[in-house]
Every structure is written in structure tokens, then in C-alpha cells.
C-alpha positions in Angstrom: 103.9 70.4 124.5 100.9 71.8 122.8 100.8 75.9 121.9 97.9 77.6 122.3 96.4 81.1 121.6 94.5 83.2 123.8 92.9 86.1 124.1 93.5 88.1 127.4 90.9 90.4 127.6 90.3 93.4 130.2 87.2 92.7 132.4 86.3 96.3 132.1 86.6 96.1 127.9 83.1 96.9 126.7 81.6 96.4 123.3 84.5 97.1 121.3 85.9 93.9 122.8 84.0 92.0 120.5 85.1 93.5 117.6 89.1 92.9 118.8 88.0 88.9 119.3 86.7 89.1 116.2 89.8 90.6 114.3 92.0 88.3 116.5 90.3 85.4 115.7 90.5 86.1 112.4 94.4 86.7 112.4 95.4 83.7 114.8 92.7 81.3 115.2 92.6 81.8 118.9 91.6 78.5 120.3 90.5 80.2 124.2 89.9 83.4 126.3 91.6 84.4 129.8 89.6 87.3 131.3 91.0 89.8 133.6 90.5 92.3 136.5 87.3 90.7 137.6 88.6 91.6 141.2 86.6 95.0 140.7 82.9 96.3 140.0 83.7 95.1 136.4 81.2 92.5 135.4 83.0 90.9 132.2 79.3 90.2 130.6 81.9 90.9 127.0 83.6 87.3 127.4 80.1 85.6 127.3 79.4 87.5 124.5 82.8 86.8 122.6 82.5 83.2 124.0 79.4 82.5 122.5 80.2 84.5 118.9 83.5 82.9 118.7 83.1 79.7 119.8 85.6 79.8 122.2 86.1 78.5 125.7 87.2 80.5 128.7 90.1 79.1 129.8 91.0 81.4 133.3 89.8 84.2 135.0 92.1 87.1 137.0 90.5 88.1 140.7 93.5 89.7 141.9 96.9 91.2 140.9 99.7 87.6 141.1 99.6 84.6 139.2 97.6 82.9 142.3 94.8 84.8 141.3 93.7 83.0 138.2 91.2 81.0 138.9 89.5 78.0 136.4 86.4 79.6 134.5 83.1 78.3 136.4 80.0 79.0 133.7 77.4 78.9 136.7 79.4 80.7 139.2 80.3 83.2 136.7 76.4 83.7 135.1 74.9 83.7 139.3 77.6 86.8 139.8 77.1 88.5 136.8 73.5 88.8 137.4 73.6 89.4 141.3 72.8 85.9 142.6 75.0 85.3 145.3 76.3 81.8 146.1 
């Protein structure tokens, strides 16, 4: 069964998240991202930016508060929300 590392990161996390990836990647090699609390008015434009810096797919995203709520990462979905367009 294959391991694998990810960074969870806060929806809500703002530029400093970038410099956390950064240092993570760095120490583990992360090989994905899983971004939370998307369920708010949080817009989680940091994971596109770590994404594309770090080379790194996102793996899940977290729209609610139980393990239901993690949906599979949708690139077009999540660029048409984060800039208003509505689906």
C-alpha cells in the first residue's frame, strides 16, 4: 500500500501559506495538497498558488465538517468559483 504526504492546508491560510508549503516540501517531499474549510466565504486562491510553485497536485477539498465532505479537486469548477462564475 503506497504512503503518501500531504499537505492539509486551511482554506482561510493567506500568503504565509506558501512559505509553510515551501518549508514542508522542503522537509518531506510532499507528493499532494488537501485543502480545507472551503464550506465558508474562504476562497482558497493559496492552494493554486502553492500548486503551481510546488508542483503539486490537489488531491481533496473539505466543504463541510465529516469525512463525507471531501470532495475530489475539480481545476475548472474550483477556478469558475474562485473568480465568481457560477456553474
Amino acid at each position: 500500500m503506497p504512503v503518501y504526504v500531504v499537505l492539509v492546508i486551511d482554506a482561510t491560510t493567506g500568503q504565509n501559506g506558501l512559505v509553510q508549503a515551501r518549508e514542508f516540501d522542503e522537509a518531506l517531499d510532499l507528493d499532494g495538497i488537501i485543502l480545507t474549510k472551503l464550506d465558508g466565504t474562504a476562497k482558497g486562491g493559496i492552494a493554486s498558488a502553492i500548486s503551481s510553485e510546488l508542483n503539486l497536485p490537489i488531491l481533496r477539498i473539505g466543504v463541510g465538517e465529516h469525512i463525507e465532505d471531501f470532495q475530489t479537486f475539480s481545476a475548472n469548477s474550483f477556478s469558475d468559483e474562485l473568480v465568481g462564475i457560477e456553474g
